[in-house]
KOLSE-715575 format. One line per field, with one value per residue (C-alpha): residue number from 1; x, y, z. Coordinates in Angstrom, 3 decimals. Layout:
! residues N
resi	(NUM,...)
x	(X,...)
y	(Y,...)
z	(Z,...)
***
This chain:
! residues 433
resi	(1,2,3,4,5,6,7,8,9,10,11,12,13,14,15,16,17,18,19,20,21,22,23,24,25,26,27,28,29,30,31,32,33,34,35,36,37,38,39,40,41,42,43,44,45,46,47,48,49,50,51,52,53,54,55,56,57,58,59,60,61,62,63,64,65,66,67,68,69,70,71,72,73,74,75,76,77,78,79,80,81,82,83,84,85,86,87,88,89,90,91,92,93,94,95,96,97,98,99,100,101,102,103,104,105,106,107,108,109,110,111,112,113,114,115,116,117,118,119,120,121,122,123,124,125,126,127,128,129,130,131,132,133,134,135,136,137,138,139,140,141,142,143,144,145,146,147,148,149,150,151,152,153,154,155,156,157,158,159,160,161,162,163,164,165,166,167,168,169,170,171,172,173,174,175,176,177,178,179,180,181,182,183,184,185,186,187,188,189,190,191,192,193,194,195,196,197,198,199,200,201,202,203,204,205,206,207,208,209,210,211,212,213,214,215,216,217,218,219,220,221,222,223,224,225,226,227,228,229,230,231,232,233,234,235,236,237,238,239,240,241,242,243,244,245,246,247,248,249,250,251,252,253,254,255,256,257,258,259,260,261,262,263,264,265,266,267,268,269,270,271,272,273,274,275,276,277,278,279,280,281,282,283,284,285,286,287,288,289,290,291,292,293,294,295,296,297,298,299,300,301,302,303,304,305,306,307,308,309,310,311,312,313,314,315,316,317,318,319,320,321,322,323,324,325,326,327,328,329,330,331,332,333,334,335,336,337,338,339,340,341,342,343,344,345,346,347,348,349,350,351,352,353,354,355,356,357,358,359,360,361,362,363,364,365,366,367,368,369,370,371,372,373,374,375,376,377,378,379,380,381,382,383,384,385,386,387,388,389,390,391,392,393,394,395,396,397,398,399,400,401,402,403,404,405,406,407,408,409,410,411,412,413,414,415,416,417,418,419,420,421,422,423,424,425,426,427,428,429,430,431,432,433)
x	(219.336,221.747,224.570,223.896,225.765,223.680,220.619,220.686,221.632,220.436,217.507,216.253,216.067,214.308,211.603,211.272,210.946,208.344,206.598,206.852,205.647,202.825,201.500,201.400,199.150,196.639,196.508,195.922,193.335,191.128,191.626,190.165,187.550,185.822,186.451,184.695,182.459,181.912,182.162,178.736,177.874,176.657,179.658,181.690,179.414,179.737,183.758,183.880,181.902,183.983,186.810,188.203,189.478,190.092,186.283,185.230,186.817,185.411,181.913,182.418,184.189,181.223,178.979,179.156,179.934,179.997,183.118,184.527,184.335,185.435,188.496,189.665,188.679,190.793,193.959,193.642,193.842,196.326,198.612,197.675,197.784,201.483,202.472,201.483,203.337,206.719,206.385,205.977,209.322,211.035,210.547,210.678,214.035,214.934,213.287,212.659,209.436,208.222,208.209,205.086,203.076,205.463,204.967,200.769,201.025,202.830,201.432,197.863,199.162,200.670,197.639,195.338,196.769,198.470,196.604,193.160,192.387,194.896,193.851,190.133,189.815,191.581,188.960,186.387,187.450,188.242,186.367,185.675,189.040,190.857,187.834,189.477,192.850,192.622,190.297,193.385,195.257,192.119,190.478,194.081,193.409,189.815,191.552,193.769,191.290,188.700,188.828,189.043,186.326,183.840,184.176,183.821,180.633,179.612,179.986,178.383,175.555,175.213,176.035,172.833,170.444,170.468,169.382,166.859,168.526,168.592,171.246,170.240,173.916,172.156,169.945,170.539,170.764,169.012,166.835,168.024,164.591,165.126,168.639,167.446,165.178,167.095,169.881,166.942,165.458,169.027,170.045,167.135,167.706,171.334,169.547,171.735,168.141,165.476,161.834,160.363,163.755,162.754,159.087,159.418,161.976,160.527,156.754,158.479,160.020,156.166,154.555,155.001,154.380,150.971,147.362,145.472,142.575,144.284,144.219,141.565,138.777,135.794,132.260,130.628,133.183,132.590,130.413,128.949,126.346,123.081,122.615,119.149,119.174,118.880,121.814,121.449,121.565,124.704,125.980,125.588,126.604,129.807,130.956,129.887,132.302,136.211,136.759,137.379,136.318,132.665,131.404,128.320,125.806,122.351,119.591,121.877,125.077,126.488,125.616,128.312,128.379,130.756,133.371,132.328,135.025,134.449,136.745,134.812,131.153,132.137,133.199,129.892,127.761,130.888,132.636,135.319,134.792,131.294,128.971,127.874,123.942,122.826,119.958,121.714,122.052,119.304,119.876,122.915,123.617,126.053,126.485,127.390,130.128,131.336,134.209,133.956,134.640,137.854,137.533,140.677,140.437,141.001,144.585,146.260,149.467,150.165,153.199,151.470,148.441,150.652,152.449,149.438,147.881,151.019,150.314,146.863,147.257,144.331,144.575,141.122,140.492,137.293,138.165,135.690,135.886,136.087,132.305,132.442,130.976,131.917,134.690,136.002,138.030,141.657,143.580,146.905,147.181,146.221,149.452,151.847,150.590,152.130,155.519,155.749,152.662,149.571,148.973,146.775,145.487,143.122,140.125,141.159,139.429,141.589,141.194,142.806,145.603,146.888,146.736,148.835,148.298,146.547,148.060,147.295,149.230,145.792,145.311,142.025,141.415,138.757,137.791,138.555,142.059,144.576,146.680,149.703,148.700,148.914,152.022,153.351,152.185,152.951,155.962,154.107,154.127,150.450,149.990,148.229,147.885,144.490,143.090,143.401,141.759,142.421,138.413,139.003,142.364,139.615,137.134,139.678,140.837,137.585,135.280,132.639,131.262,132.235,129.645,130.318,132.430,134.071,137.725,140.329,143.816,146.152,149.252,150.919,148.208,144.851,141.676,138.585,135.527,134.542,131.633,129.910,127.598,125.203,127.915,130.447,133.630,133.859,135.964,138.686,141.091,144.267,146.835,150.431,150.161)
y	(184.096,186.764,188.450,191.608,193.640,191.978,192.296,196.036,197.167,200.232,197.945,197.330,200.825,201.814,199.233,200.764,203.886,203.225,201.537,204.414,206.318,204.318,204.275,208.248,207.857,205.358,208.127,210.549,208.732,207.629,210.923,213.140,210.318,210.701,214.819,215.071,213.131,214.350,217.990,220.181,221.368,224.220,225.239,224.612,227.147,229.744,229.320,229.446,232.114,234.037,233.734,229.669,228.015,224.775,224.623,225.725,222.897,220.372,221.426,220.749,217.174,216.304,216.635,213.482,211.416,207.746,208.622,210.742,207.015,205.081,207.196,207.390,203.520,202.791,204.195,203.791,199.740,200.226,201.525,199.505,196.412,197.418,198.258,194.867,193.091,195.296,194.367,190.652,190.712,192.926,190.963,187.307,188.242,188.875,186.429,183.475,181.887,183.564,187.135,186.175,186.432,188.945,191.218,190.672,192.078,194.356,195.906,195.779,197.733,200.460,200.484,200.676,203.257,205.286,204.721,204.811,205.559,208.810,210.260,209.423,211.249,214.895,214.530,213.496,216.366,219.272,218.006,221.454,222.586,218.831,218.905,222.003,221.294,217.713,218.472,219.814,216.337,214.304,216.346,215.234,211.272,211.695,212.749,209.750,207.350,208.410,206.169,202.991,204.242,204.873,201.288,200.014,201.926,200.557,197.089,197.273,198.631,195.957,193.711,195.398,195.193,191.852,191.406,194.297,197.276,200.633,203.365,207.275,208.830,212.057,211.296,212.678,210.342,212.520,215.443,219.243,219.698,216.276,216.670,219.863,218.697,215.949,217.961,220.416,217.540,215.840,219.396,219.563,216.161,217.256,220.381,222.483,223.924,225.707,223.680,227.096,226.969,223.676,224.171,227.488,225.810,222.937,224.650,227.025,223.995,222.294,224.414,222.905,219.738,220.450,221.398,224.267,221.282,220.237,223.869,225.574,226.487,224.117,225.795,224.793,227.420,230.371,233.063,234.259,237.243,237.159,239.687,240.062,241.019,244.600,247.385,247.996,244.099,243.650,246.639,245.050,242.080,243.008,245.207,242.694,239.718,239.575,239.493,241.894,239.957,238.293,236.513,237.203,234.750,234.746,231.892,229.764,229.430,227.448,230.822,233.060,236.488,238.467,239.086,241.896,244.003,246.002,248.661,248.911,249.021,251.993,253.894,253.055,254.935,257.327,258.384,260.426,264.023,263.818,264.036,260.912,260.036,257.548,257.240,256.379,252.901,252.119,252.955,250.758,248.026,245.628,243.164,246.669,247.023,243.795,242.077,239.681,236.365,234.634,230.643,228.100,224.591,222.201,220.683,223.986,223.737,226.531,227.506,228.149,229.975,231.828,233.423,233.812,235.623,237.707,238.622,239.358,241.756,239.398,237.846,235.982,233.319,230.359,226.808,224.239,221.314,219.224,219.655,223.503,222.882,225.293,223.615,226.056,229.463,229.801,233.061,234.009,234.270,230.875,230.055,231.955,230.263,227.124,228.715,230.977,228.999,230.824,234.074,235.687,239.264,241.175,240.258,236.006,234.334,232.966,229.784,230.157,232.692,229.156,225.521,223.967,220.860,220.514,219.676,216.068,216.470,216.088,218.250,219.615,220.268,221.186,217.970,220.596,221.829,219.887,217.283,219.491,222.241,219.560,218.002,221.243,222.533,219.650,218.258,214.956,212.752,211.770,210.997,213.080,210.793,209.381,212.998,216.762,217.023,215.495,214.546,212.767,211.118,209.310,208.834,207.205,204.774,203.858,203.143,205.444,208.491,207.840,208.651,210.921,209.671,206.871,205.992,204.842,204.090,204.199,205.415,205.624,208.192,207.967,210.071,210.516,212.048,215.302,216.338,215.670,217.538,215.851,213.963,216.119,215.501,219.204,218.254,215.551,215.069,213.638,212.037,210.292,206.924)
z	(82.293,80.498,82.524,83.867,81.246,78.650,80.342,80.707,77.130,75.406,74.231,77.750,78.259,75.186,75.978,79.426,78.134,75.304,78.414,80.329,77.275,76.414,80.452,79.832,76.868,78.423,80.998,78.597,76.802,80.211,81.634,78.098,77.746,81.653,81.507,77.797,78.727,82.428,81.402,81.696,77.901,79.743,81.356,78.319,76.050,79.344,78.936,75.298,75.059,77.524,74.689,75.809,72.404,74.418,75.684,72.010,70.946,73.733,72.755,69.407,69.869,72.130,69.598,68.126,71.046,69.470,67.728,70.859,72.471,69.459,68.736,72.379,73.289,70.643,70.903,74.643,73.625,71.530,73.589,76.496,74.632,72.779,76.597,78.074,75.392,75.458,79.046,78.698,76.492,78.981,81.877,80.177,78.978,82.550,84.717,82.345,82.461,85.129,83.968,82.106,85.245,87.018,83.302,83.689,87.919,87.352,84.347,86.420,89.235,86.911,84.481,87.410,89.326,86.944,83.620,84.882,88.632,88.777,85.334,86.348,89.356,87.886,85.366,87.665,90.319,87.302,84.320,82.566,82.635,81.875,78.851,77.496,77.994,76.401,73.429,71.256,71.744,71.722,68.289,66.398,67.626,66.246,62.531,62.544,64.029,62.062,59.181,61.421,63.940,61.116,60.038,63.462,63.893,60.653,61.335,64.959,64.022,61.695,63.942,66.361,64.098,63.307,66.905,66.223,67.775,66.474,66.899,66.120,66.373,66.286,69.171,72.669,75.096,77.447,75.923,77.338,79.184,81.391,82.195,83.752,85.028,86.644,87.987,89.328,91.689,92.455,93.878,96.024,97.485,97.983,99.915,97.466,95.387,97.660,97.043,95.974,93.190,92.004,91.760,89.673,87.579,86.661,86.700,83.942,81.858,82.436,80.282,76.873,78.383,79.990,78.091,79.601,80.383,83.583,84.876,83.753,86.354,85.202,84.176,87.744,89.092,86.964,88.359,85.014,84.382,82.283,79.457,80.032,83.695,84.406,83.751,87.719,88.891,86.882,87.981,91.575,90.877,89.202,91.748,94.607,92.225,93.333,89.495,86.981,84.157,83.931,80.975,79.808,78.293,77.054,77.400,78.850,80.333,77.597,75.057,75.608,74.458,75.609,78.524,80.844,82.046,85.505,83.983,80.905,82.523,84.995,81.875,79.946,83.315,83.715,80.897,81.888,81.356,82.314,85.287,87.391,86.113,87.878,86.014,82.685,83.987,83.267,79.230,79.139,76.879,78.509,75.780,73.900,76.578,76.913,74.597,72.516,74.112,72.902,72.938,72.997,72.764,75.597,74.219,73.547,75.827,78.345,77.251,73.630,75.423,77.629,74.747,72.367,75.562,75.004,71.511,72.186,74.792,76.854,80.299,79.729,77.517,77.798,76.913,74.909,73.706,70.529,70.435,71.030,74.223,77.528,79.458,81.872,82.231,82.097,82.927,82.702,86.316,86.212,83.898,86.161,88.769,87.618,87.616,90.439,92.799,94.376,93.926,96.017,96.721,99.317,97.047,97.238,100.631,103.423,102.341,99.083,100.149,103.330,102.139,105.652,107.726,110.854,113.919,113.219,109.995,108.055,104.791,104.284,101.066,98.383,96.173,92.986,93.809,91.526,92.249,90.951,93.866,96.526,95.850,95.358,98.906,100.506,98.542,97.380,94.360,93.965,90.677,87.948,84.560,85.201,87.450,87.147,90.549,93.900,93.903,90.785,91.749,94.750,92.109,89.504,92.460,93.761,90.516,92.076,93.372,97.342,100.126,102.632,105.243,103.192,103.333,100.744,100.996,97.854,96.847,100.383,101.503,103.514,102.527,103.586,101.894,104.311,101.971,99.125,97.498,94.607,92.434,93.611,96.309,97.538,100.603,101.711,104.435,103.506,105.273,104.552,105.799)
***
């Protein structure tokens, strides 16, 4: 071992200090990588657009994220690698043989705590802010790494795809809509988003997902007027109807003619201006008064339907098939529905305006409501890929039309068939098991 004079020369000290040095640098390099890659995109574009250069800047680094990594992997290696071996030299020239193994602890403890766990948790605690203040410093180590990152990337994607792999660097690794959606439901669990938050939320960013088919109010469930009754019985019956819009058919239900509006038929026995004739009624054409029925197919999505109900100035549209045949009815109550839940008014029974559990904890519900309705009144996750409708969820599981009375357990819940009429579930009680 060298005498202390020797030992401690100007070149010991520069080696401690380009130690020192390079410590700082693997800390800069782990702390820039978690906060750019930590940092909400969101939050970034709210900052930059209030004016931040440094979030500007982050955004536009995290863009292309594989060579983010690559750039900042590697000159985090380099630097810890160069660090580890001034280190070795240092302490070998020291303590012999042994600073080999004294160099490797003590170059752990320092890297650990100072190059990776310190630097880590500022970027973890303030990533936003560290993302903007590193993204200068980190954008210049992209420009010199560049060259050597874009061959790296070259030759492991090579290297992937001879094992079958293959890398879209222009791919997301989550799309916008699901990490929404994800940080919706995490926030509820947290108890930090309202249910009623979350269910509007992710009812709104449901729409382009869903078809109008799975909401729609089937054709069993329309209340429909014929064109050949009387002026006078349609008259009754559309003022005795909790709708405002009635379509009309002729010969049979599947013949649609027209949509009868309450509004319009009043006007047809009253214009305004004139004097009340009751007798006039009698005179009336409704299939004169009525509008011509607008038809949608079954696989149009809601949040296409919703705005082409915008364009149209309608509320009202009826759904077919690929065949042409009658399906159902879908509103645009119906759509809002899906984002805001139930809307109900002084016309809507009791029944529809309270879905709650007994006392038992039992829901009683109607075979037709949808499987969406339920678990969003009663916070559930039945599923809804193979059924629209609670009835048909039972259905589905049990390979037939159950009898009334009849009991099935599946999917953590129990139900049981209230009533049944024909081929139809109209009633079950449900419980969680």
């Amino acid at each position: 071992m060298e005498d202390t004079q020797t030992i401690f020369d100007t070149a010991f000290w520069i080696t401690s200090g380009s130690i020192v040095g390079l410590i700082v640098l693997s800390a800069l390099f782990s702390g820039s990588e978690t906060a750019l890659t930590a940092a909400s995109r969101g939050k970034l574009r709210a900052q930059a657009d209030r004016g931040s250069s440094g979030a500007l800047r982050a955004l536009r680094i995290t863009e292309d994220n594989e060579r983010l990594i690559g750039s900042v992997l590697l000159g985090n290696n380099l630097v810890n690698i160069l660090a580890a071996s001034l280190a070795t030299a240092l302490f070998t020239r020291v303590f012999g043989d042994s600073g080999v193994a004294l160099a490797t602890m003590v170059m752990t403890i320092l890297v650990l705590v100072f190059a990776e766990v310190l630097p880590k948790t500022y970027a973890i605690t303030n990533p936003e802010a560290a993302a903007a203040r590193a993204a200068p410093i980190v954008h210049v180590i992209i420009l010199v790494f560049s060259p050597i990152v874009a061959f790296v990337r070259a030759l492991v994607r090579a290297i992937l795809s001879v094992f079958g792999v293959k890398t879209d660097p222009d791919s997301a690794i989550l799309a916008v809509r699901e990490e929404i959606a994800g940080a919706i439901s995490l926030g509820h669990t947290e108890g930090v988003v309202h249910k009623e938050d979350r269910d509007r939320i992710l009812g709104a960013l449901d729409l382009g997902e869903r078809t109008v088919e799975e909401i729609m109010q089937h054709r069993s469930q329309i209340e429909m007027i014929n064109a050949d009754l009387p002026p006078n019985v349609i008259l009754d019956t559309v003022l005795a109807s909790p709708h405002t819009r009635l379509p009309l058919f002729r010969g049979e239900q599947e013949n649609i003619v027209g949509v009868l509006h309450a509004k319009d038929l009043l006007r047809a026995i009253h214009p305004p201006g004139s004097d009340v004739d009751i007798a006039s009624i009698s005179g009336i054409d409704v299939s004169q008064v009525a509008m011509a029925p607008y038809f949608i197919p079954e696989t149009t999505t809601l949040g296409d339907q919703m705005r082409e109900f915008l364009r149209r100035h309608t509320h009202f549209a009826l759904v077919v098939d690929e065949y042409g045949s009658l399906e159902g009815l879908i509103t645009l109550e119906d759509i809002l529905e899906e984002i805001v839940g139930e809307i109900t008014d002084e016309f809507d029974s009791d029944d529809q305006a309270h879905l709650a559990p007994n006392a038992s904890g039992e829901w009683i519900v109607d075979g037709a409501m949808t499987i969406r309705d339920i678990n969003r009144a009663a916070d559930w996750s039945l599923p809804d890929v193979e059924a629209n409708t609670v009835a048909g969820l039972v259905i589905h599981e049990a390979q037939t039309i159950p009898s009334k009375g009849q009991v099935f357990s599946f999917h953590g819940f129990r139900f049981e068939v209230e009533e049944r009429k024909a081929n139809r579930i109209t009633r079950l009680r449900i419980r969680k098991l």
